[in-house]
C-alpha positions in Angstrom: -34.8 29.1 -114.6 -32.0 28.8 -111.9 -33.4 30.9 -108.9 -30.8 32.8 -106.6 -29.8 31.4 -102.8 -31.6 32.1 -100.3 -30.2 32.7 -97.0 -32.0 31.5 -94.5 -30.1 31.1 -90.6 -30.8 28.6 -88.0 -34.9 29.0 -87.0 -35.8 30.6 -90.8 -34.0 33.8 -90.1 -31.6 35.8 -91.8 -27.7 34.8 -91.4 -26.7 36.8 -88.7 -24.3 39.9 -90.1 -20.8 40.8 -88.8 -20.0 43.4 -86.6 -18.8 46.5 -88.0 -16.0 47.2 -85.9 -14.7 43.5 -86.2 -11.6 42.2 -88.4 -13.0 41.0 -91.5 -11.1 37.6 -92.3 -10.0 36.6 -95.7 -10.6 33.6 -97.6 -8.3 32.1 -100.3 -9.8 30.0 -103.1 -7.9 28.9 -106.1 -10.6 29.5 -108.4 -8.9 28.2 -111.7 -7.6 25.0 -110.1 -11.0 24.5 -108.2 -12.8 24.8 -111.6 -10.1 22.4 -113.4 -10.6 19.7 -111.1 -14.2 19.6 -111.2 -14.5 19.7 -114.6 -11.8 16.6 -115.1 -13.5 14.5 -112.4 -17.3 15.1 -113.5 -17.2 14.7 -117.4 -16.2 17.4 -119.2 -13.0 15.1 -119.9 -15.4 13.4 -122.1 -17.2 16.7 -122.9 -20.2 15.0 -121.0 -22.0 19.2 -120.0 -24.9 17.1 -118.6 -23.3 15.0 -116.1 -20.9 18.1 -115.2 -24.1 20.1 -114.7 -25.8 17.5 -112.2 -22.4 17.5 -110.0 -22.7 21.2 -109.9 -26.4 20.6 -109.0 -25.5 18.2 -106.1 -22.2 20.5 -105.1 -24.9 23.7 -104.3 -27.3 21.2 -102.4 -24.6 19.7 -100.1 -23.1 23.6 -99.8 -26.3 25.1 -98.4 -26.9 22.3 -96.1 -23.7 22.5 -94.2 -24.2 26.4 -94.5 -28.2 26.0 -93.6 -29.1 27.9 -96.4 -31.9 25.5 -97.9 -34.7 26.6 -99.2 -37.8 27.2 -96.9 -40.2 23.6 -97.7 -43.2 26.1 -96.3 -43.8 29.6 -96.4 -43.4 32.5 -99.0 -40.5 31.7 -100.7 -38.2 35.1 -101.5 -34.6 35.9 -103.4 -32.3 37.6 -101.1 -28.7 37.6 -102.1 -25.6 37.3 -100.1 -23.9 40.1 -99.5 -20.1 40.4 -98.1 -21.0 41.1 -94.5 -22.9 37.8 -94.4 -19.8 35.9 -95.8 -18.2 33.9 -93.1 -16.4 30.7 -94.8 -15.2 30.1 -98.0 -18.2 28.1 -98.6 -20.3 31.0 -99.1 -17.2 32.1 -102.4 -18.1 28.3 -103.5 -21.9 28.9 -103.1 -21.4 31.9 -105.9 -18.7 30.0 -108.1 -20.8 26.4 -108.4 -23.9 28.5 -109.3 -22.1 30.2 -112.3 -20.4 27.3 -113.5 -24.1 25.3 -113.2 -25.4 28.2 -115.7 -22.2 27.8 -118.2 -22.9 23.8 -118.1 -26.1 24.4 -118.8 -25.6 26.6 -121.9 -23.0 24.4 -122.9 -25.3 21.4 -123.2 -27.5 23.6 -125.0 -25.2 24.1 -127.7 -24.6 20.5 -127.5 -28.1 19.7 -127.7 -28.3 22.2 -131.0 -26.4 21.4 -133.3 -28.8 22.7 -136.2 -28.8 26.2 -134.7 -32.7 26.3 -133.6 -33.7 29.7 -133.0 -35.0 28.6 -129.8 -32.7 26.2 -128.4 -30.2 29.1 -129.3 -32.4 31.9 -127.6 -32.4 29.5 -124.4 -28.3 29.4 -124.8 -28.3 32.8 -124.7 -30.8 32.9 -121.2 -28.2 31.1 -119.7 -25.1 32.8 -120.7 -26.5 36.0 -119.2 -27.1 34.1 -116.2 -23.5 33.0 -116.0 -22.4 36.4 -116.5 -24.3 38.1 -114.0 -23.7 34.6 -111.2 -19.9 35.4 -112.2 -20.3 39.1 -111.3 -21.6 38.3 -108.0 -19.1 35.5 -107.4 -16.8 38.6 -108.3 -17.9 40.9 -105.8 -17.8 38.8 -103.2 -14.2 38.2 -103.7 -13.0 41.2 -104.4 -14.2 42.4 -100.6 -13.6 38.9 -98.4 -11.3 36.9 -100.9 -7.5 37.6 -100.9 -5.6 38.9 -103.2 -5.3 36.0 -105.6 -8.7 35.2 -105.2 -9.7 38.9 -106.1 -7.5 38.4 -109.4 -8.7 34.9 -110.5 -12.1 36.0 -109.8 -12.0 38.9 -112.3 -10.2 37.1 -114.8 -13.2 34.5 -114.2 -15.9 37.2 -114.9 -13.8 38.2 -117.6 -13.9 34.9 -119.2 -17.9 34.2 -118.6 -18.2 37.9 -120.2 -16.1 37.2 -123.0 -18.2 33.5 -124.0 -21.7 35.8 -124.3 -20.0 38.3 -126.3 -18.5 35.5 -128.8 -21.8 34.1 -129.2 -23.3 37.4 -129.3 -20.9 38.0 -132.2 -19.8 41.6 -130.5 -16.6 40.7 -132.0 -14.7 43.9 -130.6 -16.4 43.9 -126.9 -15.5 40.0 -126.6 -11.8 41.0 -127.6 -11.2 43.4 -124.8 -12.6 40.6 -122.3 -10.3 38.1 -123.4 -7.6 40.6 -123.9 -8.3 41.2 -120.2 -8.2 37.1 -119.2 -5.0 36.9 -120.7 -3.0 39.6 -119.4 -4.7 38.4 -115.6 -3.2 34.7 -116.1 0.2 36.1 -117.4 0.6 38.1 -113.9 -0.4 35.2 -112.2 2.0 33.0 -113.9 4.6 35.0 -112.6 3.5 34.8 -108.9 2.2 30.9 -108.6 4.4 27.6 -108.3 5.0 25.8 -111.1 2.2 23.4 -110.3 -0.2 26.5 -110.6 1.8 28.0 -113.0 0.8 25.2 -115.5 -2.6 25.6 -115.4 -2.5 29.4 -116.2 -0.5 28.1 -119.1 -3.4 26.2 -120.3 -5.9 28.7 -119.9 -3.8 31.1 -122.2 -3.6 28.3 -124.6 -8.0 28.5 -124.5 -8.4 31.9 -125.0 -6.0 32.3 -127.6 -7.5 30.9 -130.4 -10.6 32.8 -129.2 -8.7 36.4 -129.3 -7.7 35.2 -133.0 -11.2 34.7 -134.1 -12.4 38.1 -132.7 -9.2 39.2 -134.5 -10.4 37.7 -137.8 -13.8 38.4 -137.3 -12.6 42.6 -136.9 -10.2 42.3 -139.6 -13.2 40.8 -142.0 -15.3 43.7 -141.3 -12.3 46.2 -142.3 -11.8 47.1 -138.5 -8.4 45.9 -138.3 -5.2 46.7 -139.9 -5.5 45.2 -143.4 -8.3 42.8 -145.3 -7.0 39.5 -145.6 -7.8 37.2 -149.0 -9.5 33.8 -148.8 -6.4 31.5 -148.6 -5.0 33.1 -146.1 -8.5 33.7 -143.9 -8.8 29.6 -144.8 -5.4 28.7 -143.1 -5.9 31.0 -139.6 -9.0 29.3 -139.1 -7.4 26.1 -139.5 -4.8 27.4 -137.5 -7.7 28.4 -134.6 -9.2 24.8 -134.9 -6.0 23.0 -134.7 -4.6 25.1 -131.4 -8.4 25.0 -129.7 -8.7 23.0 -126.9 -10.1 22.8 -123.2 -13.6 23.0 -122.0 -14.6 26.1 -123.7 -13.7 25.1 -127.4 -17.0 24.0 -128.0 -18.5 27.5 -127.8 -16.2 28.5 -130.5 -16.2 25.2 -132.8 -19.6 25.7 -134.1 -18.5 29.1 -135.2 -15.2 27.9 -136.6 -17.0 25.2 -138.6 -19.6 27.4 -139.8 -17.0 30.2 -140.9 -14.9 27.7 -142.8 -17.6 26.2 -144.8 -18.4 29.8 -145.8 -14.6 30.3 -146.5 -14.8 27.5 -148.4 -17.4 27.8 -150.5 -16.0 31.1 -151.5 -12.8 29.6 -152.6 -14.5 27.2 -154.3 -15.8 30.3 -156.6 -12.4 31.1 -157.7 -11.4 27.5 -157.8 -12.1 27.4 -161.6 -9.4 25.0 -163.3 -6.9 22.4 -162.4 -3.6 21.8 -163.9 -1.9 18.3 -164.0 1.0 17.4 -166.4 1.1 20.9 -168.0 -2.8 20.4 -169.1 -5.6 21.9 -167.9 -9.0 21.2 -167.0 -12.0 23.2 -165.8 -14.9 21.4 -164.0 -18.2 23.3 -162.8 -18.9 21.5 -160.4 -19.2 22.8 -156.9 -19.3 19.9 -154.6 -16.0 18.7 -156.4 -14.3 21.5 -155.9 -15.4 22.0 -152.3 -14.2 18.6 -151.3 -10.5 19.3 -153.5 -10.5 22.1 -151.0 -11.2 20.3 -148.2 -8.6 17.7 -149.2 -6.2 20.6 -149.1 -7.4 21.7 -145.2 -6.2 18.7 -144.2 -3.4 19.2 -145.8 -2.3 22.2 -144.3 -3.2 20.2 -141.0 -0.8 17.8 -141.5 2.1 19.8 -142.8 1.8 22.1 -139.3 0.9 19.2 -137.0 3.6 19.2 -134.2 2.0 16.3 -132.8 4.1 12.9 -133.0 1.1 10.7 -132.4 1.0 8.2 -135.3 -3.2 7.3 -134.6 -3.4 11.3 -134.9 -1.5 11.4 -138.5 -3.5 8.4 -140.0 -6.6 9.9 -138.7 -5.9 13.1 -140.9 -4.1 11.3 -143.6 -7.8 9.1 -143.9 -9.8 12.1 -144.1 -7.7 13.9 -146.8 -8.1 10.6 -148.7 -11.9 10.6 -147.9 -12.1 14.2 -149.1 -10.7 12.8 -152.5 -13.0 10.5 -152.7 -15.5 12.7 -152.3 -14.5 14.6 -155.0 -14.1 11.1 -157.5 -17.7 10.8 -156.2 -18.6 14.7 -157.3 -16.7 13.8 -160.9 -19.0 11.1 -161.7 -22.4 13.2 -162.3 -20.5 15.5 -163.4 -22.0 17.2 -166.8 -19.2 18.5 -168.4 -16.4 17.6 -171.3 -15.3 13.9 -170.7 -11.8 15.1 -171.8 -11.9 17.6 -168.9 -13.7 15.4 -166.5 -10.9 12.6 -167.4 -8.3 14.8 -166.8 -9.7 16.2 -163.5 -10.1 12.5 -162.8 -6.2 11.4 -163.6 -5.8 14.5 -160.9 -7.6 13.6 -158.4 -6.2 9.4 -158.2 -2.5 11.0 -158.7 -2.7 13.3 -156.0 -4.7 10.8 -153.8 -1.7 8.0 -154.7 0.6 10.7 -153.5 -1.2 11.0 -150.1 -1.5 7.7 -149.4 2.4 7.1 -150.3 3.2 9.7 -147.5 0.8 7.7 -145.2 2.3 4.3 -146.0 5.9 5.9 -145.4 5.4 7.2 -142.0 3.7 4.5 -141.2 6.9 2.4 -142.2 8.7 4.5 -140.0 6.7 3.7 -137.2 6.7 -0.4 -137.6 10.6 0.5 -138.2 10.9 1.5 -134.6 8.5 -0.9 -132.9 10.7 -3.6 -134.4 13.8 -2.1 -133.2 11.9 -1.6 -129.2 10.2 -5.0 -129.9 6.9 -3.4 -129.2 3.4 -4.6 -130.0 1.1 -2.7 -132.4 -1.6 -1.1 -131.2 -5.1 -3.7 -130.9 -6.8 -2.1 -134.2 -4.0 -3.0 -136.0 -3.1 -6.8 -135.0 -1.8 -6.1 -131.7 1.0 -8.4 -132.6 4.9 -7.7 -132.4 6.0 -6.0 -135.5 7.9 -8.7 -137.9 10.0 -8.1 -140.7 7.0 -9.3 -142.9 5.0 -6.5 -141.8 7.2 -4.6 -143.4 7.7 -6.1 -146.7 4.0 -5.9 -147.2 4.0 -2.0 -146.7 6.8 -2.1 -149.5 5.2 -4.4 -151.9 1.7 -1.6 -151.2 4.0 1.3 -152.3 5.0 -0.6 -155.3 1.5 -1.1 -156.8 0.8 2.8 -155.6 3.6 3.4 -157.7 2.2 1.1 -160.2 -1.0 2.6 -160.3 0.2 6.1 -160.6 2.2 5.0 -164.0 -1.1 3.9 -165.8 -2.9 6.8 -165.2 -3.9 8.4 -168.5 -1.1 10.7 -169.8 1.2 9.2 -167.1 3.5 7.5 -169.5 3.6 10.4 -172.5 5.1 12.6 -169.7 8.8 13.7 -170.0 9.5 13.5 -166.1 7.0 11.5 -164.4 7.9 7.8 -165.7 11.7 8.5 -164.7 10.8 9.7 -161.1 8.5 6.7 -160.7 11.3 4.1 -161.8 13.8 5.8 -159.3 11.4 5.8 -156.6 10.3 2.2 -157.6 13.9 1.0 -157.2 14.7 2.4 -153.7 11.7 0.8 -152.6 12.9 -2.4 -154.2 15.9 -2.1 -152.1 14.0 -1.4 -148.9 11.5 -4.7 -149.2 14.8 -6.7 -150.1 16.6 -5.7 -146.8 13.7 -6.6 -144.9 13.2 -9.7 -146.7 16.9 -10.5 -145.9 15.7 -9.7 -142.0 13.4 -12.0 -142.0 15.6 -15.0 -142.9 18.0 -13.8 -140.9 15.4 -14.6 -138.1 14.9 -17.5 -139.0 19.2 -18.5 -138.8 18.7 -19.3 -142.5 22.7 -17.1 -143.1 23.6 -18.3 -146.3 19.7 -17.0 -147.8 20.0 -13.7 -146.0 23.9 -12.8 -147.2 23.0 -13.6 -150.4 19.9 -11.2 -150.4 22.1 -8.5 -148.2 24.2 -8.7 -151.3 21.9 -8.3 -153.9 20.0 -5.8 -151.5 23.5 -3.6 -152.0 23.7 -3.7 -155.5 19.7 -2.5 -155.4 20.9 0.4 -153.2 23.9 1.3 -155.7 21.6 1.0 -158.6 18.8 3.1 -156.7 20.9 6.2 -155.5 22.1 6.8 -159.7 18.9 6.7 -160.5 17.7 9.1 -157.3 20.7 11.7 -158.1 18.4 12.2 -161.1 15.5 13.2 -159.9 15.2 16.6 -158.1 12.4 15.8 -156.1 13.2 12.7 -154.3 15.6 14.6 -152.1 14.2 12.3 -149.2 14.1 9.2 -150.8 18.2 9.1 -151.6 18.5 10.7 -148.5 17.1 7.4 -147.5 18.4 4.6 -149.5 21.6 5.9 -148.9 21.2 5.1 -145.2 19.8 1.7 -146.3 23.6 1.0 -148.0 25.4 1.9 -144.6 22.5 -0.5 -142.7 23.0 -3.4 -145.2 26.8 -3.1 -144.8 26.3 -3.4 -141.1 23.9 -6.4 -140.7 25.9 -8.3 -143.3 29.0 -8.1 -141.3 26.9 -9.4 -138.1 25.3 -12.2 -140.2 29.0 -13.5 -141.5 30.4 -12.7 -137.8 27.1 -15.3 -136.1 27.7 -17.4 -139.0 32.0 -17.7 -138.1 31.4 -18.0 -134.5 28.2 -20.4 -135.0 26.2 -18.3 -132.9 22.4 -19.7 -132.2 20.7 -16.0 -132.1 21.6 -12.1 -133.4 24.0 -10.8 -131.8 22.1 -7.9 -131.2 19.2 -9.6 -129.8 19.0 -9.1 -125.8 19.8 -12.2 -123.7 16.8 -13.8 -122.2 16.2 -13.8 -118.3 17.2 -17.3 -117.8 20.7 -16.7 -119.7 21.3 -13.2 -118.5 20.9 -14.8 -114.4 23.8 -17.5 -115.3 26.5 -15.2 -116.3 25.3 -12.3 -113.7 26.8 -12.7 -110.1 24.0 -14.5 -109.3 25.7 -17.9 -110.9 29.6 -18.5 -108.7 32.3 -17.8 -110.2 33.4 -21.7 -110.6 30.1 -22.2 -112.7 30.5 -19.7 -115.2 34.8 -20.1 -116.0 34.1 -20.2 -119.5 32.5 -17.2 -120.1 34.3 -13.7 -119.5 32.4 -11.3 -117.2 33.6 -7.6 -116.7 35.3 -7.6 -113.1 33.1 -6.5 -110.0 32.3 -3.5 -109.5 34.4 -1.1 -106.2 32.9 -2.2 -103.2 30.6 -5.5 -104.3 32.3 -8.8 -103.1 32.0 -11.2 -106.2 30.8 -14.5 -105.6 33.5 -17.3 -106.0 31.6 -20.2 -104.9 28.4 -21.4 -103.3 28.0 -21.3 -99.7 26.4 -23.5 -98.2 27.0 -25.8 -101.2 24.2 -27.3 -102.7 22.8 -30.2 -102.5 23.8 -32.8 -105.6 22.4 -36.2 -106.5 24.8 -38.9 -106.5 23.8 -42.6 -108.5 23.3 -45.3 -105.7 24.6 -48.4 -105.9 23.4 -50.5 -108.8 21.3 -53.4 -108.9 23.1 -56.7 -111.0 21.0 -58.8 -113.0 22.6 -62.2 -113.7 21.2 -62.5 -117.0 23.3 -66.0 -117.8 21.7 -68.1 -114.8 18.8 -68.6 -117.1 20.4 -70.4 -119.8 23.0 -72.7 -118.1 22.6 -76.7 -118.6 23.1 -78.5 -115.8 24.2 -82.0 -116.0 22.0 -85.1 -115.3 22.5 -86.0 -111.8 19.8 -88.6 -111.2 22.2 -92.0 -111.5 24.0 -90.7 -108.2 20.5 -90.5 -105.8 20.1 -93.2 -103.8 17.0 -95.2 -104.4 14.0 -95.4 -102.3 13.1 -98.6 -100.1 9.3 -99.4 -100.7 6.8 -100.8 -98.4 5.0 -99.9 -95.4 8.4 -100.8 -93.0 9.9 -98.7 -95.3 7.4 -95.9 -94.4 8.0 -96.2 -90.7 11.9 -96.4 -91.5 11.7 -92.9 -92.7 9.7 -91.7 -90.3 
């Protein structure tokens, strides 16, 4: 149990209380973006409640020291609370607001700490929630009396918001609606009245409370306290709705609830779920688990098709479980006991619609190599981490070519009037796309007379492709599609032929180097670069014409002569003109 402050002055006694007939001074705290901060810097980032409850911890203990407010070490310990005469900093708001947001951390972990719903694990939640509330009411009152204006406001709508997490877990669905109600219509004043700086984080709490005010919303509506029932597809999607939008530090409080009201939704779709149609037959499978994980399949979906979000790792995260849901339901199909015509069928449905999925996967993911080749940026490290080539993206084709493949020997595939046809279309646009980029990649590798030829047949493809596409009503997208592939092959075969007149080295279109782009920049003199045209300078630079001082140059020194011939000169025989020697020892002394 988290025991109340006690205030304790200098020597043991009481704080000393302020005059009556002095001016009460007012303290400003910007609760929200107090809260915010602390909660990013201490690990709720990370949802880490624990670590975020420990820093609250070590926040009160540092706060009554500086305020000598510690707890008497001897004596008969007693609660005494602080009232607003006592209040003399701001540190005595903090005091109240750290202590209530220690109690919320706490329940929080609780629910972390639960996640089978123990009775008294949850019981303990619930200790602690009140505990909040009634810290937050203090924290409230102390405000309202020596806080400013602001402070008075953002302290309500803080009470509010405590008050409104115990009723949601207290499931008083109409109670927790007029709290919330009440938080919202606090931060949309204040959004009016902050700086933009401010003014965003009121923004994001209205974006946590909403989904919360929907659920209360549903919850009301459910128990024929609203305007109108709603029916299970439509209950199914404004929780997905709730789950997609919920985010901050209190969506955990209402996840479990989400999750455990979808699974109920669920399984009461899966009642009514009672046959499948594929190719104008039908099948109907008993089988719970497989139609509960159809359904889930479906969720995620919905997800997809309302995602705003442009984060690729996001998409294929969703796009993964929808296939894993389908899998599920393969799985479910398997120990199935039913009619192996209508288990084959349900089967054929399930690996068409899963081929489908993972078609739309593989083509945004296309789209996103298509524009890290074009920026020349790396994929992420999961992925390779390497720079997206053009073979990258001939092996996505050649996939959606055997997904295509696949889907065409499904049972009942190939009796179908209008299945076959759209496959072929479909298959021959993406024969045209993995032909363009195989043309890419030779023309890479300055192989021009390979990649015109492909560019060429790469055109026909496309012509072929976009008769073939006008026939098909649904593939809309995919003509759409080839038909800019025709205008991009028209382009990049007249820069292949234009590199190949002009014998250019590399693309035009690929950005000089570093090294190049300094020589024909003013960096290089004028004199060095008289070959190459450069725009004129721009008003008011002084272009450089020459170097100044010039630089130094090496110049060849004199060279060294090797008279090779000397060696292989005969001399005539000499030896008949040297006088001859006079012998004997007078001779000797002659010489010397």
């Amino acid at each position: 149990m988290e025991a109340q402050d006690v205030v304790v002055g200098e020597g043991g006694e009481p704080g000393a209380e302020v005059a009556p007939d002095a001016p009460v001074e007012l303290f400003n705290i910007e609760v929200l973006r107090v809260i915010k901060e602390a909660q990013n810097s201490h690990g709720l980032r990370y949802g880490d409640y624990q670590r975020y409850r420990q820093y609250c911890s070590r926040r009160l203990r540092r706060i009554r020291k500086s305020l000598r407010l510690q707890y008497p070490k001897q004596g008969k310990w007693a609660v005494r609370e602080i009232t607003p005469e006592q209040v003399t900093s701001d540190r005595h708001l903090l005091l109240s607001l750290y202590n209530a947001e220690r109690a919320w951390s706490y329940a929080m972990q609780l629910r972390e700490d639960n996640p089978d719903g123990e009775p008294r694990k949850h019981y303990h939640l619930l200790r602690r929630l009140i505990k909040a509330v009634a810290l937050s009411k203090e924290f409230e009152a102390l405000a309202s009396v020596r806080g400013s204006t602001r402070t008075a406001l953002e302290a309500e709508a803080y009470h509010r918001w405590m008050s409104g997490n115990l009723l949601l877990e207290q499931e008083v669905w109409d109670r927790a609606l007029e709290e919330l109600v009440g938080v919202r219509t606090v931060y949309e004043s204040l959004t009016k009245l902050v700086s933009e700086a401010d003014k965003e984080l009121c923004k994001q709490r209205l974006e946590e409370v909403e989904p919360s005010i929907r659920y209360c919303t549903y919850n009301l509506q459910r128990q024929g306290q609203g305007q109108v029932a709603v029916d299970l597809e439509r209950a199914s999607r404004e929780l997905l709705d709730m789950r997609q939008s919920s985010s901050g530090a209190g969506f955990d409080m209402l996840k479990a609830k989400l999750e455990g009201v979808l699974s109920d939704t669920r399984k009461a779709q899966a009642e009514s779920l009672t046959d499948i149609t594929w190719l104008g037959k039908t099948a109907v499978v008993e089988n719970d688990k497989f139609r509960e994980s159809v359904l889930a399949a479906r969720e995620y979906t919905y997800a997809l098709e309302k995602a705003t979000d442009s984060n690729v790792e996001a998409r294929m995260a969703l796009y993964d479980k929808t296939l894993m849901s389908y899998t599920d339901a393969l799985s479910a199909l398997r120990s199935a006991e039913a009619d192996q015509a209508q288990v084959a069928l349900a089967k054929a449905f399930v690996q068409h619609t899963s081929l489908k999925i993972t078609i739309e996967r593989n083509l945004e993911l296309i789209e996103d190599y298509k524009a890290r080749f074009k920026s020349k940026t790396a994929l992420p490290a999961l992925a390779g981490g390497h720079i997206v080539a053009p073979v990258d993206l001939v092996h996505l084709y050649d996939l959606l070519l055997h997904n295509l493949e696949d889907m065409l020997e499904l049972p009942g595939a190939k009796e179908d009037s209008h299945l076959p046809i759209e496959i072929a279309a479909r298959s021959a646009g993406f024969k045209a796309f993995r032909l363009f980029w195989v043309a890419e990649s030779y023309a890479e590798l300055q192989k021009r007379p390979e990649s015109l030829a492909l560019f060429d047949r790469c055109s026909n493809l496309c012509d072929a492709a976009v008769k073939r596409l006008q026939q098909v009503s649904e593939a809309k997208a995919d003509l759409a599609r080839v038909q800019e592939l025709a205008s991009a092959v028209r382009v990049r075969k007249c820069m292949v032929q234009t590199q190949a007149v002009l014998g250019v080295e590399e693309p035009l279109d690929k950005p000089k180097s570093k090294a190049a782009a300094a020589e024909t920049s003013d960096a290089a003199p004028l004199l060095a670069r008289l070959e190459s045209y450069e725009a004129a300078a721009a008003a008011g630079s002084r272009p450089k014409l020459v170097d100044f001082p010039p630089s130094m140059e090496a110049v060849p020194a004199k060279p060294v002569l090797f008279d090779l011939a000397w060696n292989n000169v005969e001399f005539p025989d000499v030896a008949h003109r040297l006088k001859k020697k006079s012998g004997g020892l007078m001779g000797f002394f002659s010489r010397r």
